[in-house]
N, C-alpha and C positions, 0 to 999 in steps of 0.2 A: 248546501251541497252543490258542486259544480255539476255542470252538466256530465253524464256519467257516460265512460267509454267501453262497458262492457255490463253484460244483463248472465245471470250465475245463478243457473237454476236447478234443481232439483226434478227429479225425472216423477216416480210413480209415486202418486197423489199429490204432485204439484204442475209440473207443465204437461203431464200428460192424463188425459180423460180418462176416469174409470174403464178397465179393458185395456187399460196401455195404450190409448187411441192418442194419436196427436190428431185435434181437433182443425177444420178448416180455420177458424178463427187466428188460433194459436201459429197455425204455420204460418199464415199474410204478415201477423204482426213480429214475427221472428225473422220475416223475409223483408220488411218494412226497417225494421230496425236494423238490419246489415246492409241496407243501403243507405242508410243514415250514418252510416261508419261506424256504427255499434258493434262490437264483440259480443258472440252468443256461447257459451259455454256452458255444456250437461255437468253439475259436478254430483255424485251418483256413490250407491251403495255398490252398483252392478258392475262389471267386470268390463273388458272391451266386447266381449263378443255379446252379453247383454246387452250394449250401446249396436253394436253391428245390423242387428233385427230389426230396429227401427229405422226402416230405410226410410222413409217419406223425412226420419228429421237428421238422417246425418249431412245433406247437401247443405242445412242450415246453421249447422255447428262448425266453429272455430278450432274447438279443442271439447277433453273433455277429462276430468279429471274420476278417475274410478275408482273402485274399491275403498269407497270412503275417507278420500285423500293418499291415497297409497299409492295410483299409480298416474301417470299423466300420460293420456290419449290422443294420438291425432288421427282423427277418422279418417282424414286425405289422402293419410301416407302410409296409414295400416301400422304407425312409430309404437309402439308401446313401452314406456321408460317407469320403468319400479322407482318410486322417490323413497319408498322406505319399504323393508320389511323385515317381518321376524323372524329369530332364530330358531329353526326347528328343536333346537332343546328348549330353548324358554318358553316357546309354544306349547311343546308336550307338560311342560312340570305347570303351565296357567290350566290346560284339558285335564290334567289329575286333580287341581284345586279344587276348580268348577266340579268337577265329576262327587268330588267328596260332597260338594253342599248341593250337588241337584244329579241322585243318586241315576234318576232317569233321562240325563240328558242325552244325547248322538251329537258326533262331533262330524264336523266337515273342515278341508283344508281350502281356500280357493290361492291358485299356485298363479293366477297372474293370467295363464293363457286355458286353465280350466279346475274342476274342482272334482276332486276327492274327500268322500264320504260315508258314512257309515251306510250298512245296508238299508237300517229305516229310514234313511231320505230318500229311498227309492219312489214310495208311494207318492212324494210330496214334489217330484220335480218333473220333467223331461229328460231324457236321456242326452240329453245337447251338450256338451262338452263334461257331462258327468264321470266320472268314473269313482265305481262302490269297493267297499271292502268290508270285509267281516266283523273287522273289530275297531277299535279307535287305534290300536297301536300296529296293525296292517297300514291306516292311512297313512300316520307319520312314515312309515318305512317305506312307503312307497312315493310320499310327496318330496320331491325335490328343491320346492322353495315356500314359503308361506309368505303369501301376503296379507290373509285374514282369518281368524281362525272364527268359525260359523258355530254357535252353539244352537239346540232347538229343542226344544219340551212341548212336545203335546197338549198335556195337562194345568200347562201352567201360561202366564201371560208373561210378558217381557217386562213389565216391571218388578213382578213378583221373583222372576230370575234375576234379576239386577239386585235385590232386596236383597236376596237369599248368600249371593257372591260377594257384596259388598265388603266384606270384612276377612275375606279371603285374600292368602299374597296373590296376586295377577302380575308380578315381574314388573307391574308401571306400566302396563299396554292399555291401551286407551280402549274404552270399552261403550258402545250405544246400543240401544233396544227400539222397538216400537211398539212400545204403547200394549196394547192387548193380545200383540201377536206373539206368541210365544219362543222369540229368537233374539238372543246375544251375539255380537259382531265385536271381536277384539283385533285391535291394529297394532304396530309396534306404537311404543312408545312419540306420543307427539303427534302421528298420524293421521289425522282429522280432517274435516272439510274444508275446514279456516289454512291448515296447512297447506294443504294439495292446489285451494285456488290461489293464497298466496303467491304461491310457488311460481304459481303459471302467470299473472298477473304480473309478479315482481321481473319477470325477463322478457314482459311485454311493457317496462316502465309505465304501469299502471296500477295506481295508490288506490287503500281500501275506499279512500273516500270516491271513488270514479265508478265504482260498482254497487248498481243494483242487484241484490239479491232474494230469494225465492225459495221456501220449502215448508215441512208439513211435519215432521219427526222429530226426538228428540237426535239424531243422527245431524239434524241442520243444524243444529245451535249452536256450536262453534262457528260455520258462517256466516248463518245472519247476527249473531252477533260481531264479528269481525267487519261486514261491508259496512261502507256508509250507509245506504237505506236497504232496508230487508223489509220484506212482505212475509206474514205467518199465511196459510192458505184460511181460507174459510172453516173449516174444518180438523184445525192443524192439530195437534198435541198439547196441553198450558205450557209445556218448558217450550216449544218451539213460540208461543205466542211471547211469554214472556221477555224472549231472548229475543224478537225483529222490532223495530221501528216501527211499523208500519202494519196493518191488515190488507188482505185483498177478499174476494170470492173464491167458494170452491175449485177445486181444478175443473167437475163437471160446469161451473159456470165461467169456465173461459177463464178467472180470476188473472192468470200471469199475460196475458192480453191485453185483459181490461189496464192495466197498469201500464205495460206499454205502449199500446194505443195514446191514454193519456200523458204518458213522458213526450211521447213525438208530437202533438198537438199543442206543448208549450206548456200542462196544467202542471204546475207545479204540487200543485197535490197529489197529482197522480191516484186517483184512487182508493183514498185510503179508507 
């Protein structure tokens, strides 16, 4: 692999410490590697104004690809450009799909610059660019654009939703979970992490093989399987291990660090 000109990481439980914390460690070696003329880019489940909060790391970000490839971010200029999103009818007939085979689920829109949702996300969020509604067919009528449609079950875990839908039409919208959390995430069609950094990569004439990569979910696995080297976190998901190159340490032990650190020290094992 040549020396790589951009590092493409995944935010909560991989570059940032339990708590959402960016760690001393993690900021030097993010701040180490963009003066080494490395590219740093968040590529993220979260939205922009998700990315906004973390201030200690947007001084360190190039770019930032959101909404799980859907939107492209630039933290500098406050730019926020939709690469893709879905059509609020194909959205609403994939939320009746899901709705038939997980009778208990609440539905959320996230529209790019904030998210409408059913009354029961109320308990489960902040009120930060929230906005509720009564029913799942209040939300569509009142969302204006979709860029991911948010499904959430209580009772159930995020594989067991994915189990349950699997054989349901979903219109071709790209679909991820995590793991025991009980939340599905659908994107239009093609949508994905692999997408979204491409994307940003490909108009920065920078090839997969130039990018290290970084995550924990099964949400990652389009792009650590897409970069030349990917790291699974310590603790990652088996479909995000099986889909990187590469192991690190947990996010609480610095793991996307550790890695860096040893890229700029010359190790070409980096860590693994």
């Amino acid at each position: 692999m040549p020396r790589p000109l951009a590092i493409a990481s995944d935010l909560d439980g991989t570059l940032l410490a339990p708590g959402g914390v960016l760690s001393e460690r993690t900021r030097d070696a993010l701040a180490a590697a963009r003066a080494e003329g490395l590219a740093v880019v968040a590529v993220t489940a979260r939205t922009p104004y998700g990315v906004d909060v973390l201030t200690d790391l947007l001084p360190l970000l190039d770019g930032a690809i959101c909404a799980n490839g859907a939107i492209d971010y630039a933290p500098a200029t406050g730019r926020i450009r939709v690469l893709r999103s879905i059509r609020l009818g194909a959205a609403r007939r994939v939320a009746a799909a899901v709705a038939e085979r997980l009778p208990d689920a609440v539905f959320a829109v996230e529209t790019g610059t904030g998210i409408i949702g059913e009354e029961a996300y109320r308990p489960l969020v902040g009120s930060t660019n929230w906005d509720f509604a009564a029913t799942v067919d209040a939300v569509f009528k009142r969302a204006k654009r979709a860029v991911k449609l948010k499904v959430y079950c209580a009772e159930r875990t995020g594989e067991e939703m994915a189990a349950a839908v699997a054989t349901a039409d979903l219109g071709g919208l790209s679909m991820c979970h995590w793991g025991d959390f009980g939340m599905l995430d659908f994107n239009a069609r093609g949508a994905d992490k692999a997408f979204g950094l491409a994307s940003w990569c490909k108009e920065r004439r920078i090839g997969p093989d130039e990018v290290v990569a970084f995550g924990d979910m099964p949400n990652d696995v389009p792009m650590l399987a897409w970069a030349g080297r990917s790291y699974a976190m310590g603790d990652a998901h088996p479909e995000a291990v099986e889909a990187a190159t590469d192991r690190t340490a947990t996010s609480a032990q610095d793991g996307v660090a550790q890695v860096i650190e040893a890229l700029l020290a010359g190790d070409t094992a980096a860590a693994a």
